[in-house]
GUDODO-880975 format. One record per residue (C-alpha): residue number from 1; y, z, x; residue in one letter. Coordinates in nm, 3 decimals. Example, Ala and Ser with C-alpha at 12.3 -4.5 7.8 and 13.67 -1.06 7.14 Angstrom:
# GUDODO-880975
[1; [-0.450; 0.780; 1.230]; A]
[2; [-0.106; 0.714; 1.367]; S]
This chain:
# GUDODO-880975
[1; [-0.350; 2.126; 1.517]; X]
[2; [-0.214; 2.396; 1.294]; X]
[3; [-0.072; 2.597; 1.607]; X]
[4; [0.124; 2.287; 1.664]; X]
[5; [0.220; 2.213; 1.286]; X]
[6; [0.317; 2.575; 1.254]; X]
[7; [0.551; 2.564; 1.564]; X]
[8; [0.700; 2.222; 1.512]; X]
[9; [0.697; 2.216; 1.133]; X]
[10; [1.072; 2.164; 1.082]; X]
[11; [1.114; 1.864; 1.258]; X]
[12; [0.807; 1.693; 1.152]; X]
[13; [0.895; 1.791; 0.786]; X]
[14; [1.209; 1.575; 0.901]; X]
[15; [1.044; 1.278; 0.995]; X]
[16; [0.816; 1.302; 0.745]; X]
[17; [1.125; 1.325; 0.454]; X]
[18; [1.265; 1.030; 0.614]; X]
[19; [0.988; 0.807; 0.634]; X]
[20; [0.929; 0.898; 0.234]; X]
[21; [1.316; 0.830; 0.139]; X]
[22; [1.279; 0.508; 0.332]; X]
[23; [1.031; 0.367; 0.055]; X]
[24; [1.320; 0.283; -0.180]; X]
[25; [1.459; 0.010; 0.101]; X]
[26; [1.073; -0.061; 0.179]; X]
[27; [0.904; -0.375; -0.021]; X]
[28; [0.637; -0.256; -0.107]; X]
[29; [0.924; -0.080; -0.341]; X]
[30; [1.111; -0.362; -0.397]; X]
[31; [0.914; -0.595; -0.499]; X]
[32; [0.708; -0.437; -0.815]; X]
[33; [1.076; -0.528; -0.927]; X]
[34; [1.034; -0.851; -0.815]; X]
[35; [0.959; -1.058; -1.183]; X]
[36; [1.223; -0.887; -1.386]; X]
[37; [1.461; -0.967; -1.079]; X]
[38; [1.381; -1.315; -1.095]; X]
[39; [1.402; -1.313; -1.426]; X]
[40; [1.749; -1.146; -1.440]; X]
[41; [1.862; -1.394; -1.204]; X]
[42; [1.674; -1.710; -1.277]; X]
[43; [1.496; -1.719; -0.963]; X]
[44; [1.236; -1.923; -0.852]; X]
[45; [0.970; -1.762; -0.585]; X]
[46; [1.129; -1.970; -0.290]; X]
[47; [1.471; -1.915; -0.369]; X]
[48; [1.402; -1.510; -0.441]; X]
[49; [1.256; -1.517; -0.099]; X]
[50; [1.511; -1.692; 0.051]; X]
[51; [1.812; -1.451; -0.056]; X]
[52; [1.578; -1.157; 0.038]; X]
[53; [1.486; -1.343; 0.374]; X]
[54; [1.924; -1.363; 0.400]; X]
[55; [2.006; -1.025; 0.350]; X]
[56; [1.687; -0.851; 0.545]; X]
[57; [1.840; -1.125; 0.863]; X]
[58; [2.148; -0.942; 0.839]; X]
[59; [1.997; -0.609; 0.865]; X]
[60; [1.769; -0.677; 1.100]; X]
[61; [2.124; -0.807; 1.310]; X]
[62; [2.295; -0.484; 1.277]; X]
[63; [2.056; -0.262; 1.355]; X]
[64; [2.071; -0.381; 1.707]; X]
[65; [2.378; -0.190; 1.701]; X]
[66; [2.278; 0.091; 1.443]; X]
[67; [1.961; 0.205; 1.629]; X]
[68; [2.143; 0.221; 1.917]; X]
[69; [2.342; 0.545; 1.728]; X]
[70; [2.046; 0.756; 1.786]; X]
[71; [2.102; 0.793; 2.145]; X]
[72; [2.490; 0.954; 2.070]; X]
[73; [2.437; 1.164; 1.784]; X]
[74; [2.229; 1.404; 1.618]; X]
[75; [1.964; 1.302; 1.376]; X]
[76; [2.106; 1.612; 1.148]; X]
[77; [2.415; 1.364; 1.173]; X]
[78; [2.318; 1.066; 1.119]; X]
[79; [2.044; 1.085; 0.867]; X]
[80; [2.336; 1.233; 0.613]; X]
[81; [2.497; 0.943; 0.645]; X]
[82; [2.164; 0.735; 0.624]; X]
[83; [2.035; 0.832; 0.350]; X]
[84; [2.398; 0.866; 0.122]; X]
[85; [2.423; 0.471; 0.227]; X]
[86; [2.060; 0.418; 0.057]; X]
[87; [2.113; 0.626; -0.230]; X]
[88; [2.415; 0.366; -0.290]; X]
[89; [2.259; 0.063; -0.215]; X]
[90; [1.995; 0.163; -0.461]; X]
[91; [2.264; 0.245; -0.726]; X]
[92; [2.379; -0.138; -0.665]; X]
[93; [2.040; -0.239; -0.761]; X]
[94; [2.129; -0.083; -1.073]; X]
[95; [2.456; -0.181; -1.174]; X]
[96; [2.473; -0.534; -1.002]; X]
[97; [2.432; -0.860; -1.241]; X]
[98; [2.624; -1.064; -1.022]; X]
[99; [2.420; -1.277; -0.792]; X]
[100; [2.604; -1.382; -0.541]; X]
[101; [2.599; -0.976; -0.463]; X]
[102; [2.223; -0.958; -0.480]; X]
[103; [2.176; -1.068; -0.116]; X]
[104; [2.425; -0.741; -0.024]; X]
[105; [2.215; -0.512; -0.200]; X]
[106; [1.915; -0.625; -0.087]; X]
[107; [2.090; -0.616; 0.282]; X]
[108; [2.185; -0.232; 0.226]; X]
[109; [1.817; -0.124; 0.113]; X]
[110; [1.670; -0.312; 0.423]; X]
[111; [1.940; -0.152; 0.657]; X]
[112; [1.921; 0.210; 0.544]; X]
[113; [1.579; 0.199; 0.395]; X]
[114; [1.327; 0.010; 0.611]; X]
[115; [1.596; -0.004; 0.924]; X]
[116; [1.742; 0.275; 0.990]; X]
[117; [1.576; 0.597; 0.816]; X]
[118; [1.262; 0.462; 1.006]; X]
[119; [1.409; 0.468; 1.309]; X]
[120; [1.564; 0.738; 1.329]; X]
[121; [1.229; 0.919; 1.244]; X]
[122; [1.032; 0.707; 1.484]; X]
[123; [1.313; 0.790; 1.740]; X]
[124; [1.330; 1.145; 1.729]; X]
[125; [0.939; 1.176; 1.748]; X]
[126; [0.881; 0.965; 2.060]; X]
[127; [1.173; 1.131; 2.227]; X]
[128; [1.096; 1.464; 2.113]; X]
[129; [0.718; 1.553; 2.213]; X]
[130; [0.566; 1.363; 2.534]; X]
[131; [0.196; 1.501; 2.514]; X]
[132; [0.183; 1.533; 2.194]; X]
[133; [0.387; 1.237; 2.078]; X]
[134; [0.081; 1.034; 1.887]; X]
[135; [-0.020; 1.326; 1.686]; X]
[136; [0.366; 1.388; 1.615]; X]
[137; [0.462; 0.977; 1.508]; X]
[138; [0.120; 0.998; 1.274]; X]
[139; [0.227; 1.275; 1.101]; X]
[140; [0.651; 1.153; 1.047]; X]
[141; [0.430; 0.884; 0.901]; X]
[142; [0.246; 1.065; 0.644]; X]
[143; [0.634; 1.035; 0.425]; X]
[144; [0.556; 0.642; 0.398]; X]
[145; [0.228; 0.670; 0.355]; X]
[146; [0.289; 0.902; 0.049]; X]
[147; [0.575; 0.715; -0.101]; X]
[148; [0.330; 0.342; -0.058]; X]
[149; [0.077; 0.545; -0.231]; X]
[150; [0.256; 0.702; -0.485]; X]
[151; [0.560; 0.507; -0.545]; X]
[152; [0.428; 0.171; -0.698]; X]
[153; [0.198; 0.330; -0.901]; X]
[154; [0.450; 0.571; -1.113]; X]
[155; [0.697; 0.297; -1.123]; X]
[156; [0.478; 0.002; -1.247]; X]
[157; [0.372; 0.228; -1.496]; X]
[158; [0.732; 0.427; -1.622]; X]
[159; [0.843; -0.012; -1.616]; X]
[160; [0.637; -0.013; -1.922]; X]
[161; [0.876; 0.303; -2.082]; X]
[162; [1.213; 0.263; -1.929]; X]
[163; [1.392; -0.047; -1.783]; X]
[164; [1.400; -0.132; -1.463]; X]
[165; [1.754; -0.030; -1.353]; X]
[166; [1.734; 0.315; -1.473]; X]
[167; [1.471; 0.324; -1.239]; X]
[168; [1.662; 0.226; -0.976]; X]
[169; [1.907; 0.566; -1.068]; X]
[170; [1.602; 0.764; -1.041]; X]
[171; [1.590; 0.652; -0.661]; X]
[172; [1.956; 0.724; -0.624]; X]
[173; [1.889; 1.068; -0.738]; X]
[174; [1.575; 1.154; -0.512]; X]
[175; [1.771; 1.010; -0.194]; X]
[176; [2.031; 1.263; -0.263]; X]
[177; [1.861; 1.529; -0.301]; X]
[178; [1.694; 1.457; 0.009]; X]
[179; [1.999; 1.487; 0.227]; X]
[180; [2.032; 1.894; 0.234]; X]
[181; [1.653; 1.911; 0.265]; X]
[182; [1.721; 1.711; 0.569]; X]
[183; [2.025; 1.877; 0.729]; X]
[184; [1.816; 2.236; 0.704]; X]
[185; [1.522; 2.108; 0.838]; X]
[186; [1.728; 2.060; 1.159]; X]
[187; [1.962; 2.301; 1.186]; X]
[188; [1.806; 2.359; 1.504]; X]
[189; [1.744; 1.997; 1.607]; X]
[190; [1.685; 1.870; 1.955]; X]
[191; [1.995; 1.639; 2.028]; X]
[192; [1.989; 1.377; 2.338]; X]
[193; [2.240; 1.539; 2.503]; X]
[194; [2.088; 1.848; 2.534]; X]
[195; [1.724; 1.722; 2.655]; X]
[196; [1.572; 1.889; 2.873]; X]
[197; [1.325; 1.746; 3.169]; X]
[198; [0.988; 1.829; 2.984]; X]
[199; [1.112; 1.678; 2.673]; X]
[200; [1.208; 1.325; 2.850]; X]
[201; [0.929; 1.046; 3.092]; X]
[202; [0.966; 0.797; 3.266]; X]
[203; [0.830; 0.472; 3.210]; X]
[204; [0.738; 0.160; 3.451]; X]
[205; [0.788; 0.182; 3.798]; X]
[206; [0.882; 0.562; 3.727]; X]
[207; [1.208; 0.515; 3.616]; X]
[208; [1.397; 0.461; 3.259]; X]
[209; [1.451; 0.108; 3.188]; X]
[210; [1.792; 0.010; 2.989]; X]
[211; [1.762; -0.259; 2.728]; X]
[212; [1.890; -0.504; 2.865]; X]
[213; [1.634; -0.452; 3.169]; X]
[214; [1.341; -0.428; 2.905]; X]
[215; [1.510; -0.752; 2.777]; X]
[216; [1.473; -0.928; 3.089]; X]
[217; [1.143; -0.787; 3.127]; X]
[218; [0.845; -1.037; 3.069]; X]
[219; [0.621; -0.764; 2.893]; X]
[220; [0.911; -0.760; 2.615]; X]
[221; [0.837; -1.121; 2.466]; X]
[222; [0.449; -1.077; 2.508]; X]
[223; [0.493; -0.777; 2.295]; X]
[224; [0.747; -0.885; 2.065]; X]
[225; [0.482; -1.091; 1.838]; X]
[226; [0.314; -0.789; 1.756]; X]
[227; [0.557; -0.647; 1.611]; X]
[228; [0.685; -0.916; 1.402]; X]
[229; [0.382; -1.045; 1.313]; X]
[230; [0.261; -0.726; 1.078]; X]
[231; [0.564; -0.656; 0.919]; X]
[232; [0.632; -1.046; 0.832]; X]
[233; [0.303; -1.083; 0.699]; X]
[234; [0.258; -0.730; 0.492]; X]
[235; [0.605; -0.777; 0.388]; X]
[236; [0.483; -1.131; 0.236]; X]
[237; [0.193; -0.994; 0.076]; X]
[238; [0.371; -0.703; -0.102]; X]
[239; [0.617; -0.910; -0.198]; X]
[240; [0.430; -1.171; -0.339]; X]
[241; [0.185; -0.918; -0.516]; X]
[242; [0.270; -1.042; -0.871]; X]
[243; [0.232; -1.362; -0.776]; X]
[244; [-0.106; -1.302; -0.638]; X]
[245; [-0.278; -1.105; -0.956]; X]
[246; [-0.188; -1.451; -1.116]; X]
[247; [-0.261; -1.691; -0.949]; X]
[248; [-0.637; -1.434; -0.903]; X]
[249; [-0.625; -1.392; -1.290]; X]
[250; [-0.609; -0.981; -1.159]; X]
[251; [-0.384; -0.737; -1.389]; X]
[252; [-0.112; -0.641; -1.157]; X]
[253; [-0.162; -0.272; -1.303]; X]
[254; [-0.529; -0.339; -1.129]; X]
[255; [-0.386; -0.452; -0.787]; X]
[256; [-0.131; -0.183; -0.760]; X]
[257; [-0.418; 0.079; -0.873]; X]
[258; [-0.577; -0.013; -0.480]; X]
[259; [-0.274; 0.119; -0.320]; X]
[260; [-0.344; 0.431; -0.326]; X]
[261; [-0.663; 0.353; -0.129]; X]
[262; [-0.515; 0.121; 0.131]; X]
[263; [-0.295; 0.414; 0.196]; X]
[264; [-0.601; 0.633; 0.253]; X]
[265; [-0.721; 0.437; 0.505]; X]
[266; [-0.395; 0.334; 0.646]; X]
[267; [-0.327; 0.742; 0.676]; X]
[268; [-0.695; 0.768; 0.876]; X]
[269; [-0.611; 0.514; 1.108]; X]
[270; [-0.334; 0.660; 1.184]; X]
[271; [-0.427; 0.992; 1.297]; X]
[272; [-0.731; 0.857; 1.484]; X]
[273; [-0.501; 0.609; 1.654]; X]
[274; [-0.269; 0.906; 1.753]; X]
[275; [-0.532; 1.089; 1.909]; X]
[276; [-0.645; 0.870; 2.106]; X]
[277; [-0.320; 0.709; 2.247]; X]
[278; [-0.242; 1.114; 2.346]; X]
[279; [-0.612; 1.054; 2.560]; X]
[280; [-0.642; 0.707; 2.679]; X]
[281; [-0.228; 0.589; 2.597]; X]
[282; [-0.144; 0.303; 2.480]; X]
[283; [-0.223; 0.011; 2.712]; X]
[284; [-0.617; 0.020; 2.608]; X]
[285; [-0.542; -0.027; 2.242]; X]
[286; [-0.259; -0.278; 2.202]; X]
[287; [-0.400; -0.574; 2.214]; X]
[288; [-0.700; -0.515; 2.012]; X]
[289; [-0.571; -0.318; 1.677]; X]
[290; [-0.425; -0.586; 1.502]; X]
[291; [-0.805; -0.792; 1.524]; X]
[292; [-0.818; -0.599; 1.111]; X]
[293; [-0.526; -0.751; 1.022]; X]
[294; [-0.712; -1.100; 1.067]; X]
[295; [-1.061; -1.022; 0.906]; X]
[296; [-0.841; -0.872; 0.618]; X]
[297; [-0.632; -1.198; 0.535]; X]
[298; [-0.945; -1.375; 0.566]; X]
[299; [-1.091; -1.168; 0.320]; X]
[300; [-0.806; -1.201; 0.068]; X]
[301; [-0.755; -1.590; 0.118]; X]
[302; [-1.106; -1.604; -0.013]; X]
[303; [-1.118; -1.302; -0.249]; X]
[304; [-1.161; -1.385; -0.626]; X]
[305; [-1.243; -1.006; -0.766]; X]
[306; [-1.069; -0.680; -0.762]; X]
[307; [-1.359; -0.535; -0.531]; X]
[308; [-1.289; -0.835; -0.288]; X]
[309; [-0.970; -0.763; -0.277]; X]
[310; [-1.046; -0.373; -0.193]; X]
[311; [-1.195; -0.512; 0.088]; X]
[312; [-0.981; -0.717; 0.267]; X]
[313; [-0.656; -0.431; 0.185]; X]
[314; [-0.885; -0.182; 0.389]; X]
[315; [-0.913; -0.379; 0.690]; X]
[316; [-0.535; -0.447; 0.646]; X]
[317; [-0.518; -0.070; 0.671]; X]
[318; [-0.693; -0.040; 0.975]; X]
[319; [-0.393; -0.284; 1.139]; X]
[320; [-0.109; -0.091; 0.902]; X]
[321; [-0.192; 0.266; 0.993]; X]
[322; [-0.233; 0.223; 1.400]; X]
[323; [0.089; 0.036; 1.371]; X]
[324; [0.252; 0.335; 1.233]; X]
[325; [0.201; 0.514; 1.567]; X]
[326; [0.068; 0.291; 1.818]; X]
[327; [0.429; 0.035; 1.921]; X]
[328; [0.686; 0.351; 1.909]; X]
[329; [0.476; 0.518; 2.159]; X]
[330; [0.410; 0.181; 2.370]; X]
[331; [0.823; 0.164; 2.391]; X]
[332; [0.827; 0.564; 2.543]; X]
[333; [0.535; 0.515; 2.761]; X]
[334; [0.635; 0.152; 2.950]; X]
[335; [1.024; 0.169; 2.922]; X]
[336; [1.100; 0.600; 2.961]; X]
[337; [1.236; 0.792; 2.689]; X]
[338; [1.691; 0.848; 2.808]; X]
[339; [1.707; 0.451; 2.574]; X]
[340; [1.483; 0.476; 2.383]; X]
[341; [1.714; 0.495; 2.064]; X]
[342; [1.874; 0.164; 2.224]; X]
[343; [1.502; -0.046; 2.309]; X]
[344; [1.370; 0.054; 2.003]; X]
[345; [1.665; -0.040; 1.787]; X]
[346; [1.616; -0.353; 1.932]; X]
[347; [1.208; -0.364; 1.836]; X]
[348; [1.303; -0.248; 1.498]; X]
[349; [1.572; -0.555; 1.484]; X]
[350; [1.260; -0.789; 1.548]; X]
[351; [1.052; -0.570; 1.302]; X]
[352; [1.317; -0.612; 1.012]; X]
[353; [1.370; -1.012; 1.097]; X]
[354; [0.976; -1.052; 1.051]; X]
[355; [1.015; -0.874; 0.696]; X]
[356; [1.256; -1.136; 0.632]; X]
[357; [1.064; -1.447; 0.772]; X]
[358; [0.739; -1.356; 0.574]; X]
[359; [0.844; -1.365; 0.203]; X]
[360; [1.057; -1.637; 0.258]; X]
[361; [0.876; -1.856; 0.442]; X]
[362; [0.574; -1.777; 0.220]; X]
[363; [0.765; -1.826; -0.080]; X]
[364; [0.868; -2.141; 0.019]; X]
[365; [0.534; -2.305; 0.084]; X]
[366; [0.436; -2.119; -0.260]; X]
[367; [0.725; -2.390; -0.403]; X]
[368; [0.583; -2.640; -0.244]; X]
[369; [0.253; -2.589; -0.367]; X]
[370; [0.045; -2.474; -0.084]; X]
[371; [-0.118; -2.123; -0.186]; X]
[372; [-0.140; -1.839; -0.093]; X]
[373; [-0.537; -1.846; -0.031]; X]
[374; [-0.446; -2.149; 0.217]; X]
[375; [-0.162; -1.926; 0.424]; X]
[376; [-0.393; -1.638; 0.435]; X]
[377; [-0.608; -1.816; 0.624]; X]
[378; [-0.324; -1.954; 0.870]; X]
[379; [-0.191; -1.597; 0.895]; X]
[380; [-0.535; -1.442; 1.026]; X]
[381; [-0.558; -1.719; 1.303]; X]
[382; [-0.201; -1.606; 1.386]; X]
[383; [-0.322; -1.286; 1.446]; X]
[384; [-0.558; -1.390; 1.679]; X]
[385; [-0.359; -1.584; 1.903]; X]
[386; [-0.110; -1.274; 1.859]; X]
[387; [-0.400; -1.066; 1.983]; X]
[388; [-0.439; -1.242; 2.319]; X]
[389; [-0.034; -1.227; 2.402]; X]
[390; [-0.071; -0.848; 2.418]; X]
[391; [-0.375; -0.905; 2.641]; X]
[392; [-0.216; -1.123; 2.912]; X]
[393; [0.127; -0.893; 2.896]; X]
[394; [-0.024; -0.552; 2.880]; X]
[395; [-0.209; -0.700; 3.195]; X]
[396; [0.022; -0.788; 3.371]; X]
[397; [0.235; -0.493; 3.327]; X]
[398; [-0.028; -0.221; 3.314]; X]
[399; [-0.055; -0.156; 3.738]; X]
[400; [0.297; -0.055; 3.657]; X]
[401; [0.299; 0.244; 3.474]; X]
């Protein structure tokens, strides 16, 4: 491991910086902001959710397009460009009071933050390192897992101090400073047009599918659950985190101080579910990691301490961190690495349009009175059924490979 940190450290310290600047688009950022927004506003929960839900659609529509960038140019390129478009959308944040402008903002932090500096990360990793490719995604991870950590904590608290816009600034100000970091990290990047043959494989049927033939491909929709599925669902529950230490009777302060340990755990499971899709690849573990996602919404539906609460958030983990790692590699390893920018803008489209069906479909039922114990419940069956799709399509697909 430290041979292979030591000879790749410049682009890993490039994913990792871009999974970390992505927090600020990320909701688990967003949305410790989430009562003085509605309050600046005069929001309710459903229709907060619902202008989040609008703008995140959007995103999630244009990054079919977006992604697709990172098969033409240079990561030391594009990520420039990247981040300067988050470190304005976060200055809008700031400065807006207008509301019909709030679903704009919100649809630049979702494209640049949670879209595209992801991806772009993602991207480079799976295309970059074959062999090694699980141990390389879980450790361009490590940036969000630091930023989740750290990020909510030092904010909720400096809330108390400063207001919330200037806070906003502050993001501004570490995004920039993040963009020569970035550019001299890879002024010796790997581009697509230069790859060599070790650094590119092949996926079903030997051969590197296209999107639109992944599109057409039935293993596609089987998969495509899975990836909605977490991010709608941890989307909803980080958003709705304020809303949750009150209708528990939890100080928020208390709920935010777990973080730090879902993100342990989240960070473990990550590099054990690297290693092990670099031995036994991906098709053994799809369709069973997400079974922690399930026991963990049970747990919080019926949660009434802090401590229960700890509980369910590390089984969450378990889902959160193999999901870090586990579908970027699944897209390399069944559909070849020459479009991969191109497929997995298109699973990172259906990963940003889950982040936008969660809060708001959650915040609607909130409105109409049905908790959030109740939808935890319905969410963990989900998961289940979610479960057996990978099965059946992972079966079907696997004699191809």
């Amino acid at each position: 491991m430290r041979g292979f940190l030591i000879q790749n450290a410049t682009w890993l310290g490039a994913g990792v910086l871009l999974t970390f600047l992505s927090s600020f688009g990320q909701t688990f950022f967003i949305s410790i902001f989430a009562g003085e927004i509605r309050e600046a506003y005069g929001l309710s929960h459903g229709a907060w959710g619902g202008l989040y839900s609008l703008g995140t659609t959007v995103s999630a529509i244009v990054m079919i397009w977006a992604g697709s960038l990172t098969d033409i140019f240079r990561v030391r390129n594009l990520g420039p460009v990247v981040l300067t478009g988050l470190a304005f959308a976060t200055l809008a944040m700031a400065m807006n009071t207008a509301l019909f402008l709030l679903p704009v903002v919100i649809f630049l932090l979702r494209l640049f933050g949670q879209g595209m500096s992801i991806h772009l990360a993602q991207v480079a990793m799976a295309r970059w390192f074959t062999t090694t490719r699980g141990k390389a995604l879980s450790i361009a991870s490590l940036g969000y897992a630091i930023g989740e950590s750290l990020l909510p904590v030092v904010f909720v608290a400096a809330m108390a101090l400063v207001d919330w816009r200037l806070l906003w600034v502050v993001a501004a100000g570490i995004t920039l400073l993040g963009i020569p970091l970035l550019i001299r990290l890879l002024r010796k990047e790997r581009t697509p047009q230069s790859l060599s043959a070790e650094h590119t494989a092949t996926g079903m049927r030997d051969r590197h599918w296209t999107r639109r033939e992944a599109l057409l491909n039935p293993l596609f929709w089987f998969i495509a659950p899975s990836i909605l599925a977490p991010s709608a669902f941890i989307t909803a529950f980080f958003f709705h985190q304020v809303h949750l230490a009150q209708v528990k009777n939890w100080p928020h302060i208390q709920l935010v101080a777990l973080f730090p340990v879902f993100t342990g755990v989240a960070i473990l499971s990550m590099f054990i579910a690297g290693w092990a899709l670099d031995k036994w690849g991906t098709a053994r573990m799809m369709p069973f990691y997400q079974l922690p996602m399930a026991v963990g919404f049970a747990c919080l539906s019926v949660a009434d301490t802090i401590s229960g609460a700890l509980i369910g958030l590390i089984f969450l983990a378990l889902t959160v961190g193999a999901h870090s790692t586990l579908p970027s590699a699944f897209w390399a390893e069944f559909y070849g690495t020459r479009h991969i920018g191109a497929i997995k803008a298109l699973a990172t489209a259906v990963m940003v349009l889950g982040s936008a069906i969660g809060p708001a479909l959650t915040g609607i039922l909130i409105d109409y009175h049905v908790s959030l114990g109740t939808q935890f419940l319905w969410i963990s069956g989900f998961f289940v059924v979610v479960c057996g799709l990978v099965w059946i399509g992972i079966r079907r697909a696997r004699a191809e490979v």
